[in-house]
PyMOL Python script that loads the backbone (N, CA, C, O; Angstrom):
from pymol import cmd

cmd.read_pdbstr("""\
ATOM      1  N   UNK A   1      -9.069  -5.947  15.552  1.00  0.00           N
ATOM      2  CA  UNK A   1      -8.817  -5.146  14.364  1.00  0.00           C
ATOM      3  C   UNK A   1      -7.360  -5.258  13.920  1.00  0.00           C
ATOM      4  O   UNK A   1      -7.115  -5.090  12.725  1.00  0.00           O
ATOM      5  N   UNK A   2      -6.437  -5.510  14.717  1.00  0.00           N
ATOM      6  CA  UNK A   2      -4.712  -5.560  14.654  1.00  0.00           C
ATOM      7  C   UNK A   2      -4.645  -6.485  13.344  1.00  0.00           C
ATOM      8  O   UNK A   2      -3.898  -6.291  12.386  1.00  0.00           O
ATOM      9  N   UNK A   3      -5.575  -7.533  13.489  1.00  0.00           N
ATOM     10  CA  UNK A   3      -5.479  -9.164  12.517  1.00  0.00           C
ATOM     11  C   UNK A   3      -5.480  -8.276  11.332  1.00  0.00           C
ATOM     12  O   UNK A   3      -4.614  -8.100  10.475  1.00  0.00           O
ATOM     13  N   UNK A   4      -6.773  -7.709  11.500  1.00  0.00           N
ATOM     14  CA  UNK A   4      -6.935  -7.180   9.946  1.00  0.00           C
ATOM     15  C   UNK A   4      -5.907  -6.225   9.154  1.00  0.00           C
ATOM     16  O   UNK A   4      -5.496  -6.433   8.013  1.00  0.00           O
ATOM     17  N   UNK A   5      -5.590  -5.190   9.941  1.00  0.00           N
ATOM     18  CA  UNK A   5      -4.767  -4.317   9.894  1.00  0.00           C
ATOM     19  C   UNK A   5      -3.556  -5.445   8.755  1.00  0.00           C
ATOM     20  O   UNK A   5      -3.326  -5.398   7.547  1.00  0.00           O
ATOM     21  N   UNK A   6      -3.020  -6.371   9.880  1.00  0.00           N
ATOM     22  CA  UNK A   6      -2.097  -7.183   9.463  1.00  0.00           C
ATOM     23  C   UNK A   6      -2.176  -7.623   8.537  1.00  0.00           C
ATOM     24  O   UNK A   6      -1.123  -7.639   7.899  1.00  0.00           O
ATOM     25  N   UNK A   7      -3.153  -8.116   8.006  1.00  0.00           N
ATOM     26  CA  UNK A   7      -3.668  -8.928   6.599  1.00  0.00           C
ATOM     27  C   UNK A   7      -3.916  -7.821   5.856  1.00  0.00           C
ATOM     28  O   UNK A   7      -4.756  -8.334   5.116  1.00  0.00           O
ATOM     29  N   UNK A   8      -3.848  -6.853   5.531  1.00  0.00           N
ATOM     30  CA  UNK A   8      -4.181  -5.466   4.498  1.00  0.00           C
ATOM     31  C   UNK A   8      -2.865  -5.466   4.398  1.00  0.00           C
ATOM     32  O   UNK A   8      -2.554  -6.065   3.369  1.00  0.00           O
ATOM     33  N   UNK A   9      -1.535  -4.910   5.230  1.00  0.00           N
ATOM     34  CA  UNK A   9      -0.274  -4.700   4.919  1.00  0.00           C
ATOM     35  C   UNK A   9       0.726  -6.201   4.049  1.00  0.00           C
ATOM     36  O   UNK A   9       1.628  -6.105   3.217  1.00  0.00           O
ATOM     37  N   UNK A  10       0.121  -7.441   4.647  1.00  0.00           N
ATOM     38  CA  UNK A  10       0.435  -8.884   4.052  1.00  0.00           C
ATOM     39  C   UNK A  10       0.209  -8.747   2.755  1.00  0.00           C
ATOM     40  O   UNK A  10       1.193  -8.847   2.021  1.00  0.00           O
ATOM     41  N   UNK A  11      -1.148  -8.482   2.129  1.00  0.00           N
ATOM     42  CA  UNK A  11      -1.538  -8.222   1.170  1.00  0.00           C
ATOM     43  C   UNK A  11      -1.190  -7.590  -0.084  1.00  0.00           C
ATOM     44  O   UNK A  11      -1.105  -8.130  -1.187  1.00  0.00           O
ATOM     45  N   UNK A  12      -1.006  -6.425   0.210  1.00  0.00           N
ATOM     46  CA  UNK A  12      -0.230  -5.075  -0.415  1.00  0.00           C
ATOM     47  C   UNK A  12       1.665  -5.525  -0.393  1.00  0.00           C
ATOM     48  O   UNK A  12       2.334  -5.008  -1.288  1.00  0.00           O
ATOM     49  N   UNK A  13       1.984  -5.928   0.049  1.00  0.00           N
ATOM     50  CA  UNK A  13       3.097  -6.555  -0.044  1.00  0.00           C
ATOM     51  C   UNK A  13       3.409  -7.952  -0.928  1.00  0.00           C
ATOM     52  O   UNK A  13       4.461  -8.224  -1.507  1.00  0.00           O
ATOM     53  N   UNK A  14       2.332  -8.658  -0.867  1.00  0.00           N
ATOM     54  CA  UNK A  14       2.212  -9.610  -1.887  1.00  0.00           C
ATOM     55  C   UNK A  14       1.849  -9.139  -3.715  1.00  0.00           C
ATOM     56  O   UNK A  14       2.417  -9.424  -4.769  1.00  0.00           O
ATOM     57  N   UNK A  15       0.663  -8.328  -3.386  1.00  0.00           N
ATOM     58  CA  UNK A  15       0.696  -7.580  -4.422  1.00  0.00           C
ATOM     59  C   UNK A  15       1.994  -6.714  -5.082  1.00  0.00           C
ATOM     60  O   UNK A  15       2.282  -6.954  -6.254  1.00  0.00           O
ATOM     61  N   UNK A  16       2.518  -6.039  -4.577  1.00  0.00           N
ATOM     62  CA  UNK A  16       3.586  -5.074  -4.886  1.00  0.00           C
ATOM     63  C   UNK A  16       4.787  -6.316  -5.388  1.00  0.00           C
ATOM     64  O   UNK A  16       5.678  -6.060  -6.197  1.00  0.00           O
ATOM     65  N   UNK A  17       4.645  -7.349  -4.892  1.00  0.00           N
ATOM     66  CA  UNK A  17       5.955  -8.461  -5.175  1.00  0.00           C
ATOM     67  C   UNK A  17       5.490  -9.075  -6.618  1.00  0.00           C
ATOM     68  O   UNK A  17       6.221  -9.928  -7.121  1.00  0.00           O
ATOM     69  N   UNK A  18       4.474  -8.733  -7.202  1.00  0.00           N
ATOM     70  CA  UNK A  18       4.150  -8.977  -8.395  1.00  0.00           C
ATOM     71  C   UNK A  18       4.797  -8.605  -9.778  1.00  0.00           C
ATOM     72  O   UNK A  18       4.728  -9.312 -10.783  1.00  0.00           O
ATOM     73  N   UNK A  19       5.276  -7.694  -9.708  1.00  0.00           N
ATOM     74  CA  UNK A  19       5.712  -6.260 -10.623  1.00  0.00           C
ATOM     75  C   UNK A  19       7.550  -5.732  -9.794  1.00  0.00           C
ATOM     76  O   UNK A  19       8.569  -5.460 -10.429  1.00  0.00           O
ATOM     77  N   UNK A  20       7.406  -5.748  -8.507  1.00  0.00           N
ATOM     78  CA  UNK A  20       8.701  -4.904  -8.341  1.00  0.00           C
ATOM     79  C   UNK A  20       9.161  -6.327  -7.033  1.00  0.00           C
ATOM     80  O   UNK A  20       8.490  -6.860  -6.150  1.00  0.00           O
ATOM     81  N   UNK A  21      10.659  -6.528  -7.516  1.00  0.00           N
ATOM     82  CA  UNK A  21      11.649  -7.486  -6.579  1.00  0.00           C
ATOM     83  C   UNK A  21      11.172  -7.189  -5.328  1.00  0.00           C
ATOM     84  O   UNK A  21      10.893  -6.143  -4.742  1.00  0.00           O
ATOM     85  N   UNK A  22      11.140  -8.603  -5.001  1.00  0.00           N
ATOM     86  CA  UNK A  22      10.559  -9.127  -3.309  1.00  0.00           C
ATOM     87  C   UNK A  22      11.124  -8.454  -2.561  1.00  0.00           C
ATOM     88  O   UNK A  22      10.408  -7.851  -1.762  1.00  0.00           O
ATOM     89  N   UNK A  23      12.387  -8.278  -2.482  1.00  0.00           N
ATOM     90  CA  UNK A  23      13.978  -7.881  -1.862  1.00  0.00           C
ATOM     91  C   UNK A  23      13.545  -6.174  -1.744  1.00  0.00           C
ATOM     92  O   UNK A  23      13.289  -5.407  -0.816  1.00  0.00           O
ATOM     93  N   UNK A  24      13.598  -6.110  -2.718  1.00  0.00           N
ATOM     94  CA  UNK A  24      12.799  -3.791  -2.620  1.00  0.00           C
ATOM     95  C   UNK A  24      11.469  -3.972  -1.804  1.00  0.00           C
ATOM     96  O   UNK A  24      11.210  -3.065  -1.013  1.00  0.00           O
ATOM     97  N   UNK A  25      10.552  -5.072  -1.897  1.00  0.00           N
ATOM     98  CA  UNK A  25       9.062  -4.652  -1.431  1.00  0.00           C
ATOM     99  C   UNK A  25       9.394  -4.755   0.230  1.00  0.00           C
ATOM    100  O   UNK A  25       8.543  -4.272   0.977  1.00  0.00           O
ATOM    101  N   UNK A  26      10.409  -5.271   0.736  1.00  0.00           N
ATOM    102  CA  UNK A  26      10.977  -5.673   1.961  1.00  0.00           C
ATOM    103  C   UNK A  26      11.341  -4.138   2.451  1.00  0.00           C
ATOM    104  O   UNK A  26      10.954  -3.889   3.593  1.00  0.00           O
ATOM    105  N   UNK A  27      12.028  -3.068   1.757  1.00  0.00           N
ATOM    106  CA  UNK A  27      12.506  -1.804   2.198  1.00  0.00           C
ATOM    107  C   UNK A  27      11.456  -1.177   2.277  1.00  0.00           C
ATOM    108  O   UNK A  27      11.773  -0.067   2.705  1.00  0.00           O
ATOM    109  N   UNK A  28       9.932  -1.238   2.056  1.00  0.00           N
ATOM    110  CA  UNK A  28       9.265  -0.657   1.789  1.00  0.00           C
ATOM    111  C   UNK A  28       8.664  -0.539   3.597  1.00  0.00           C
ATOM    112  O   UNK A  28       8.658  -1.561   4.283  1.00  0.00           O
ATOM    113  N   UNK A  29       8.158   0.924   4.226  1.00  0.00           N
ATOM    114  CA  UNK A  29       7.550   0.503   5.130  1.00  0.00           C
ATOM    115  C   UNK A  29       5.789   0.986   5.011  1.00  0.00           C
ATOM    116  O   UNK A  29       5.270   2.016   4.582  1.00  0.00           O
ATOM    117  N   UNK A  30       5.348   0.035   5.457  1.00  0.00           N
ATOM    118  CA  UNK A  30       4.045  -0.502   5.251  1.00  0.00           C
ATOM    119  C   UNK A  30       3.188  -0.461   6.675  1.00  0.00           C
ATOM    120  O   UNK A  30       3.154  -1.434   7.427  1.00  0.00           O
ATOM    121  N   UNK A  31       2.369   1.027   7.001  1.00  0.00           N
ATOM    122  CA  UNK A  31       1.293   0.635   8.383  1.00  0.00           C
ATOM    123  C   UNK A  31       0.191   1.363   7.874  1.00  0.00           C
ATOM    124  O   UNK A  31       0.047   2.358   7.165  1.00  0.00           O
ATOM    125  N   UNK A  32      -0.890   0.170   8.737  1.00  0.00           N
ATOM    126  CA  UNK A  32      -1.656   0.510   8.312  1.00  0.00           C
ATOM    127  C   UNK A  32      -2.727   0.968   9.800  1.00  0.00           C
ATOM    128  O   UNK A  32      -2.790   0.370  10.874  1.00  0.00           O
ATOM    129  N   UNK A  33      -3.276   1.889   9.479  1.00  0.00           N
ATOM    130  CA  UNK A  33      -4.158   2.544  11.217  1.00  0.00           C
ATOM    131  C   UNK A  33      -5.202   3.301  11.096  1.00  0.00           C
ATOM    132  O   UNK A  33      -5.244   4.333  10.426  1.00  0.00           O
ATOM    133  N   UNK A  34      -6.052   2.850  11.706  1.00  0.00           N
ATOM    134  CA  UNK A  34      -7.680   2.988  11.824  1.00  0.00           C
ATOM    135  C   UNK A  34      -8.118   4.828  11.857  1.00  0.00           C
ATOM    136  O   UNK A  34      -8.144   5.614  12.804  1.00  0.00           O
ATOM    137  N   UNK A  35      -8.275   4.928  11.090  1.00  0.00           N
ATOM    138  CA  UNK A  35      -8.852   6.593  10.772  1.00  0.00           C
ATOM    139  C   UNK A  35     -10.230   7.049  11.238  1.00  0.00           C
ATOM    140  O   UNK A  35     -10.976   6.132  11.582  1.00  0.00           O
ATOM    141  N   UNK A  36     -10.657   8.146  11.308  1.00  0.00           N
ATOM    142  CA  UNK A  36     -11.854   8.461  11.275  1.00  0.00           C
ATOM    143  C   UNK A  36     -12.982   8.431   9.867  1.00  0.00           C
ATOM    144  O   UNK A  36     -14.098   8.951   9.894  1.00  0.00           O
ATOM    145  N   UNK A  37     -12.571   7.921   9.036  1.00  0.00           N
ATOM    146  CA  UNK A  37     -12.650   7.412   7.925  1.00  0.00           C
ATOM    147  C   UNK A  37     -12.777   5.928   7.109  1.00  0.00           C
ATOM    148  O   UNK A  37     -13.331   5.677   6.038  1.00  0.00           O
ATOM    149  N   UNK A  38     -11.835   4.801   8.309  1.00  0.00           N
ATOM    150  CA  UNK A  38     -11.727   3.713   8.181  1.00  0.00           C
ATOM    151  C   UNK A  38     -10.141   3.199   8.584  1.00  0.00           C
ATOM    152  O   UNK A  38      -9.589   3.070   9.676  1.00  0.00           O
ATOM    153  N   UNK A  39      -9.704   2.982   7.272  1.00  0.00           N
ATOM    154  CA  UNK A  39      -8.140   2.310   6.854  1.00  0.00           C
ATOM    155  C   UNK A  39      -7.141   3.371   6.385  1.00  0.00           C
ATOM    156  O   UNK A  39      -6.909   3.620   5.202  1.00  0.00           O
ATOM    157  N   UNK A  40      -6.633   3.907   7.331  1.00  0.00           N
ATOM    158  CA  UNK A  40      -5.230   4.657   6.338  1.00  0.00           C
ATOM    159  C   UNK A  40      -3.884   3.650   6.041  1.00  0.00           C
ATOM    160  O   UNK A  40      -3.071   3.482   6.950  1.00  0.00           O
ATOM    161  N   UNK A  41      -3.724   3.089   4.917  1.00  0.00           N
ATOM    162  CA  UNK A  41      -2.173   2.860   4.927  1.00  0.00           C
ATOM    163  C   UNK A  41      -1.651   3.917   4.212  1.00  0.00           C
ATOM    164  O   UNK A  41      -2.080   4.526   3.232  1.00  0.00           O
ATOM    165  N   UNK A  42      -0.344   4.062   5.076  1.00  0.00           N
ATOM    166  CA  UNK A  42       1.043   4.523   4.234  1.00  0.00           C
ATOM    167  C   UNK A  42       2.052   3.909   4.498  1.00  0.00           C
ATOM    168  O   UNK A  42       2.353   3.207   5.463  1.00  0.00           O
ATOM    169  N   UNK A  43       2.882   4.363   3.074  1.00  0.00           N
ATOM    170  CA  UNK A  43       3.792   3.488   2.834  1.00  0.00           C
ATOM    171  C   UNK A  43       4.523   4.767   2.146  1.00  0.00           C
ATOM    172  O   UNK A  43       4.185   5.763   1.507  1.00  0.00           O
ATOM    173  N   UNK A  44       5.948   4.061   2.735  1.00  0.00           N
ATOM    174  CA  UNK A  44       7.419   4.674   2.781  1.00  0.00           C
ATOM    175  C   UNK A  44       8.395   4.137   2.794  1.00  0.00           C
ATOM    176  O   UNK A  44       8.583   3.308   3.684  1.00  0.00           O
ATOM    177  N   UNK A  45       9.392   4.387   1.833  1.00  0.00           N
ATOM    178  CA  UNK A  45      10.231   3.535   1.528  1.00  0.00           C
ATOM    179  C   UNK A  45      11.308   4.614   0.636  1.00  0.00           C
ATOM    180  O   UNK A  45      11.127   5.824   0.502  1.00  0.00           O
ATOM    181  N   UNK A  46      12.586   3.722   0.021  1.00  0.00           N
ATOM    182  CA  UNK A  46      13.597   4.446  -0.919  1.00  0.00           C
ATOM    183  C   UNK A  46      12.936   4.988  -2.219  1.00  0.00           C
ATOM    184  O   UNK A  46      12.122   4.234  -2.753  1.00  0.00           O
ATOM    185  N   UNK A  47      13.170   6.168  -2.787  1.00  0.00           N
ATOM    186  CA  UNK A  47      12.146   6.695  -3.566  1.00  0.00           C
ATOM    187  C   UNK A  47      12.574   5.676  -5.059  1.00  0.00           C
ATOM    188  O   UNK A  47      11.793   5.527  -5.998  1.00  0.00           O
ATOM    189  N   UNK A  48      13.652   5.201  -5.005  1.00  0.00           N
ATOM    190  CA  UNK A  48      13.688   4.097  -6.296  1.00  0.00           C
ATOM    191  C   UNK A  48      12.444   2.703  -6.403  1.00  0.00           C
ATOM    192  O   UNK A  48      11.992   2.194  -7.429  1.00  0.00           O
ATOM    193  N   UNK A  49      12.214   2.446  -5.327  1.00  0.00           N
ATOM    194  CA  UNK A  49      11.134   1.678  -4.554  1.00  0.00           C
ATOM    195  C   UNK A  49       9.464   1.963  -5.076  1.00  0.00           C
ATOM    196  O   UNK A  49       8.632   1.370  -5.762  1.00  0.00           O
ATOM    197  N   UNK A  50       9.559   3.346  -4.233  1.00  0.00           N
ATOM    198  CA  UNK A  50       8.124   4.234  -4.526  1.00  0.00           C
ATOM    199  C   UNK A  50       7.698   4.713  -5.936  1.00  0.00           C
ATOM    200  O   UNK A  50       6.539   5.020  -6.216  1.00  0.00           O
ATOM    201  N   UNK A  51       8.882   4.754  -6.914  1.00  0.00           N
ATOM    202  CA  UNK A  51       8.519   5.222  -8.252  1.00  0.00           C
ATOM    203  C   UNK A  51       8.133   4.260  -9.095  1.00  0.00           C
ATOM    204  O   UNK A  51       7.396   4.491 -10.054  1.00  0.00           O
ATOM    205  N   UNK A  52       8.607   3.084  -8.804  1.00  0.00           N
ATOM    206  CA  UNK A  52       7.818   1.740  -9.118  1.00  0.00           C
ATOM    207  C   UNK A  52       6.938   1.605  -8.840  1.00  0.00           C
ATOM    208  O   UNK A  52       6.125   1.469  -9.754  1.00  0.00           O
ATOM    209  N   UNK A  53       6.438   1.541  -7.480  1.00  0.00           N
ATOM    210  CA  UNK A  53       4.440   1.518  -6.967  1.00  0.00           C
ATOM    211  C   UNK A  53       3.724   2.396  -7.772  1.00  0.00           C
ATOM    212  O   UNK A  53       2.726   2.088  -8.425  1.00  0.00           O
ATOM    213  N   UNK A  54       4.392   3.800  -7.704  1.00  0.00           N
ATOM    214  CA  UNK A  54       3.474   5.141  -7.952  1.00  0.00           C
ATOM    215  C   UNK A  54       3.303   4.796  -9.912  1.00  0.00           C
ATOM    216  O   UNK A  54       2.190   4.737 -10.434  1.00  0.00           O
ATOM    217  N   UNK A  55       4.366   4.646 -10.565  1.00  0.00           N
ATOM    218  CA  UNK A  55       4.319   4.123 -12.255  1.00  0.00           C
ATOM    219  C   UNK A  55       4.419   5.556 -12.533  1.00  0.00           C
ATOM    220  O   UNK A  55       4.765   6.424 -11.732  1.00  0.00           O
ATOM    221  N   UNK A  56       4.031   5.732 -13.928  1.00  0.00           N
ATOM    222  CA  UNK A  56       4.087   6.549 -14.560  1.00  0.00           C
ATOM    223  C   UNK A  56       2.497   7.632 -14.729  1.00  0.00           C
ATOM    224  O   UNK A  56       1.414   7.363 -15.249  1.00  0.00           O
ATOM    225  N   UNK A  57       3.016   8.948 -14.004  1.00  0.00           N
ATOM    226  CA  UNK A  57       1.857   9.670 -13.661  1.00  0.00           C
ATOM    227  C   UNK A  57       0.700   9.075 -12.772  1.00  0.00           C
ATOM    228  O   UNK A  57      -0.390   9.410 -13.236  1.00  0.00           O
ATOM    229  N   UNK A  58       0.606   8.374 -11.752  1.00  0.00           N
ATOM    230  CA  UNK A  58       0.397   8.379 -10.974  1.00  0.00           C
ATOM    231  C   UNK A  58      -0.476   6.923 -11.251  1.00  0.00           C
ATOM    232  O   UNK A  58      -0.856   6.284 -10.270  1.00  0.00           O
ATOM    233  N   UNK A  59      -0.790   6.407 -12.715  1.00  0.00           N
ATOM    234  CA  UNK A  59      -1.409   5.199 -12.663  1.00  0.00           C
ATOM    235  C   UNK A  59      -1.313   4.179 -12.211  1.00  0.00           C
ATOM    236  O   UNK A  59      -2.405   3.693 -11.916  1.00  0.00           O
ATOM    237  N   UNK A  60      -0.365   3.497 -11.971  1.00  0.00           N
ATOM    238  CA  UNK A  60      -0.093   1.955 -11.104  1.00  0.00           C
ATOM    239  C   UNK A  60      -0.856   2.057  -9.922  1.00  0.00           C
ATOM    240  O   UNK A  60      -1.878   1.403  -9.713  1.00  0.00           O
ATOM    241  N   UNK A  61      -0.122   3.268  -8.783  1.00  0.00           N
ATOM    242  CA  UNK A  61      -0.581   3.723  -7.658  1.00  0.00           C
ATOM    243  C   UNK A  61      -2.436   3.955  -7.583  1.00  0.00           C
ATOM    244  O   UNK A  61      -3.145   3.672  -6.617  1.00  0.00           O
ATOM    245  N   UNK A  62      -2.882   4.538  -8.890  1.00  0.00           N
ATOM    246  CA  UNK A  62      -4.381   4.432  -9.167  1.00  0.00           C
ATOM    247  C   UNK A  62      -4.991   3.470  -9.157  1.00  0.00           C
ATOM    248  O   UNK A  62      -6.034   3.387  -8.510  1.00  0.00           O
ATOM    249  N   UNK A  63      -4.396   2.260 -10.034  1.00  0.00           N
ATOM    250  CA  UNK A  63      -5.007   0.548 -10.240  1.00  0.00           C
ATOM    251  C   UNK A  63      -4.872   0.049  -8.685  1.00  0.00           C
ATOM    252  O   UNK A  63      -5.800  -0.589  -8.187  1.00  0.00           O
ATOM    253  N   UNK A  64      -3.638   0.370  -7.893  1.00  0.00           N
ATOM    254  CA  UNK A  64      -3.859  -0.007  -6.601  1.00  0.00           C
ATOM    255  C   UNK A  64      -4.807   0.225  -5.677  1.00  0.00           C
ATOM    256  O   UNK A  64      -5.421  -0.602  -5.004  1.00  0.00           O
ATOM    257  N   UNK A  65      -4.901   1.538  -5.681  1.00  0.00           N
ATOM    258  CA  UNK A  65      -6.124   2.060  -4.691  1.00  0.00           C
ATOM    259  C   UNK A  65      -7.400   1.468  -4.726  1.00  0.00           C
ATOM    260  O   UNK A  65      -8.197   1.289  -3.805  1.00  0.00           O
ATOM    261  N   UNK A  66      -7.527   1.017  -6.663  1.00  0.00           N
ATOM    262  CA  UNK A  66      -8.591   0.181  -6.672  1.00  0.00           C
ATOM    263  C   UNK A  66      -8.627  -1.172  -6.007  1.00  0.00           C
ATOM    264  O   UNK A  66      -9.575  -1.539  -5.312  1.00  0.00           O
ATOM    265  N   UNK A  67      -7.677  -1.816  -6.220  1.00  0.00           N
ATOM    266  CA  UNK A  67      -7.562  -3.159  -5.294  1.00  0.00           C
ATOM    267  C   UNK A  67      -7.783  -3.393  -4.240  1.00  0.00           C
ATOM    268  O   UNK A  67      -8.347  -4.374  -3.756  1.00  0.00           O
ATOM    269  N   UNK A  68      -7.000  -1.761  -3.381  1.00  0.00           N
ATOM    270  CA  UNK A  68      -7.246  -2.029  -2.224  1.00  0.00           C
ATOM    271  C   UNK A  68      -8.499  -2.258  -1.641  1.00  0.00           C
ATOM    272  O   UNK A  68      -8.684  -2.952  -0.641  1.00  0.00           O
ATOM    273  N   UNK A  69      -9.665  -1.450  -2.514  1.00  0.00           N
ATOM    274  CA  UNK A  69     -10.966  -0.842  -2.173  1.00  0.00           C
ATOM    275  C   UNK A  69     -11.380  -2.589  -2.374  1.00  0.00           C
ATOM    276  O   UNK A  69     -12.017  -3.064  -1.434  1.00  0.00           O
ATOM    277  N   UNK A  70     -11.148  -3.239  -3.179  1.00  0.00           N
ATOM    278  CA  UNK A  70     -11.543  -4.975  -3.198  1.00  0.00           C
ATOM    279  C   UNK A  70     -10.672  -5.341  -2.089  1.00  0.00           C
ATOM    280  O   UNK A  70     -11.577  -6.065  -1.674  1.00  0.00           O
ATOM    281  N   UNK A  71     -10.076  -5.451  -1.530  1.00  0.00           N
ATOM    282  CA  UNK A  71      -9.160  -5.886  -0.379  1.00  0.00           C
ATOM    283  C   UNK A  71     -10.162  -5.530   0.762  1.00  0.00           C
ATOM    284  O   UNK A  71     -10.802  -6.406   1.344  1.00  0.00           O
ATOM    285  N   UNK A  72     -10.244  -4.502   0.987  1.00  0.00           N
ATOM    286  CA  UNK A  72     -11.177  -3.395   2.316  1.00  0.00           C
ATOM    287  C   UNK A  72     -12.756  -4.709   1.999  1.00  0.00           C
ATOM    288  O   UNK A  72     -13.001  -5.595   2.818  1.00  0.00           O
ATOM    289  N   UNK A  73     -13.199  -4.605   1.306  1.00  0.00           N
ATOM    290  CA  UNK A  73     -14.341  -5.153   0.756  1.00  0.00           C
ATOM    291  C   UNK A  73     -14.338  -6.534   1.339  1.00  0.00           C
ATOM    292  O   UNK A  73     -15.168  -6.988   2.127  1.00  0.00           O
ATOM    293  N   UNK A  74     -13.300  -7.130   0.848  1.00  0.00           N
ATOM    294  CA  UNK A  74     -13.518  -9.110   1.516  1.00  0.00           C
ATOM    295  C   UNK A  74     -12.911  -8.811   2.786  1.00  0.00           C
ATOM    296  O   UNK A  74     -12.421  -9.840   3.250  1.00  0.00           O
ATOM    297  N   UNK A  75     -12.726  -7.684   3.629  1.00  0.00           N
ATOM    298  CA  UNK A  75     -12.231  -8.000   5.145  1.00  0.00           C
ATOM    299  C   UNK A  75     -13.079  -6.932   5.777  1.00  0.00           C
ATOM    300  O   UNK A  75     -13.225  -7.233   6.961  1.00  0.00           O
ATOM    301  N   UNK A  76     -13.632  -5.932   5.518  1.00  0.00           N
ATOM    302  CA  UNK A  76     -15.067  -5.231   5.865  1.00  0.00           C
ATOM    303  C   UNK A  76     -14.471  -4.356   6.351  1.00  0.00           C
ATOM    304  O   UNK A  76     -14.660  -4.266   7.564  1.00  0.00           O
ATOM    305  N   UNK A  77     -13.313  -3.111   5.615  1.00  0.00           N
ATOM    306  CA  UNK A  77     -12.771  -2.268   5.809  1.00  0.00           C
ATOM    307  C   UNK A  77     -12.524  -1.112   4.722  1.00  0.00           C
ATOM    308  O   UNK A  77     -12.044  -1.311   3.606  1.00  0.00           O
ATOM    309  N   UNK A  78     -12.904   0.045   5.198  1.00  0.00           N
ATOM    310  CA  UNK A  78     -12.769   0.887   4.037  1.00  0.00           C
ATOM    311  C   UNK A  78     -10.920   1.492   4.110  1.00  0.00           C
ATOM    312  O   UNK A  78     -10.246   2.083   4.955  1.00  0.00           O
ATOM    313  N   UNK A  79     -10.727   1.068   3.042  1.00  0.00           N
ATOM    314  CA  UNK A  79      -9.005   1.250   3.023  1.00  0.00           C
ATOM    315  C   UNK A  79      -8.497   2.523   2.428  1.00  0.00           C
ATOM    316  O   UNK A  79      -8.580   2.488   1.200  1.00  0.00           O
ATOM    317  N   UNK A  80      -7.892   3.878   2.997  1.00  0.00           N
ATOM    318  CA  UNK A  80      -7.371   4.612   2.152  1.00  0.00           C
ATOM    319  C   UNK A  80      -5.836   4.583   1.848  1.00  0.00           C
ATOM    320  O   UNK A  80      -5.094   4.345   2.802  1.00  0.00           O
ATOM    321  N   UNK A  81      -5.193   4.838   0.409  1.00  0.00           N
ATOM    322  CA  UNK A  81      -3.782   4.461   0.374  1.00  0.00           C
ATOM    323  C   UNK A  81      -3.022   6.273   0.427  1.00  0.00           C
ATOM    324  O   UNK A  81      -3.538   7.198  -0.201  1.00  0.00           O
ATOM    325  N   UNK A  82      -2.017   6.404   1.121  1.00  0.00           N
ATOM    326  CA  UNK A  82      -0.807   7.110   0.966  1.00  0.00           C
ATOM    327  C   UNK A  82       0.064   6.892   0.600  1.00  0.00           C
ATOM    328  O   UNK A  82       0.392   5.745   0.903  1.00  0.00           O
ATOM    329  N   UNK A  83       1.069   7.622  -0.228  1.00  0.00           N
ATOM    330  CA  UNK A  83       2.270   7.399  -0.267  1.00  0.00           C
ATOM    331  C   UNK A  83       3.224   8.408  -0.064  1.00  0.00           C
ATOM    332  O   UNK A  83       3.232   9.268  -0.945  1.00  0.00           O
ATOM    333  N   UNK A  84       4.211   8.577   1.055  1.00  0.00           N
ATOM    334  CA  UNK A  84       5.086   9.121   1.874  1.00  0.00           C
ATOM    335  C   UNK A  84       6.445   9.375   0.659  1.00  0.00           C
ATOM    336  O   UNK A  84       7.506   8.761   0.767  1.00  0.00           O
ATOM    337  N   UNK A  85       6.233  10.157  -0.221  1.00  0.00           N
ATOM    338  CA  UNK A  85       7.443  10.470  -1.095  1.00  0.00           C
ATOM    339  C   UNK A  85       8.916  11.289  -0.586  1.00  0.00           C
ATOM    340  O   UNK A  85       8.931  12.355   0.031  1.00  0.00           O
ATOM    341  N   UNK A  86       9.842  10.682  -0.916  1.00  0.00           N
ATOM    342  CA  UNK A  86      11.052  11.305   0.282  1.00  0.00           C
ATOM    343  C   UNK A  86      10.546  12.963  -0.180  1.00  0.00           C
ATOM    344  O   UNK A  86       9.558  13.000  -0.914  1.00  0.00           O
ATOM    345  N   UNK A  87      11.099  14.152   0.169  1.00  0.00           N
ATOM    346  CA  UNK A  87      11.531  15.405  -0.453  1.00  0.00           C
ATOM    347  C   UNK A  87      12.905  15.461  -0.841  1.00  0.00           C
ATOM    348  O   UNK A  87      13.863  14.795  -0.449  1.00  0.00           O
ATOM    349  N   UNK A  88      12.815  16.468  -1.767  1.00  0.00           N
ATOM    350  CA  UNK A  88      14.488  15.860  -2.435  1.00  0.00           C
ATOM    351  C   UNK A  88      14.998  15.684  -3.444  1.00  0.00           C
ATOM    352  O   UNK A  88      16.152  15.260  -3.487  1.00  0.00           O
TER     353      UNK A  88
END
""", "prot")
cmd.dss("prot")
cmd.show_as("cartoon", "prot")
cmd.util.cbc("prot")
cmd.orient("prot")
């Protein structure tokens, strides 16, 4: 399961390098761990970072979750996404 794990966080990192500098998607931290549910990732990082993923009112971060759910799908994992916002 570690492989997979690995290839979901690879993924989401490739994705995210689409839209926001490679160099920021690098500060970002990215795990992902087997729930009673399936796939939890969260991800945490500098909130200049996270306000880029998350977009405006919460949509980017929405189109993602969908992806992920196609991601979970071609590796036979149900994926849920978090995001770890500093407080502050």
């Amino acid at each position: 399961m570690s492989e997979k794990l690995q290839e979901i966080e690879k993924r989401l990192r490739t994705l995210f390098s689409l839209w926001v500098d490679p160099q920021k998607v690098e500060k970002l931290d990215i795990k992902a761990n087997v729930d009673e549910r399936g796939v939890l990732v969260e991800i945490t990082g500098p909130k200049d970072v996270l306000s880029l993923i998350i977009g405006k009112k919460g949509s980017t971060i929405n189109a993602v979750r969908k992806i992920t759910k196609s991601i979970g799908g071609s590796i036979g994992a149900a994926i849920s996404l978090k995001v770890n916002t500093p407080q502050g």
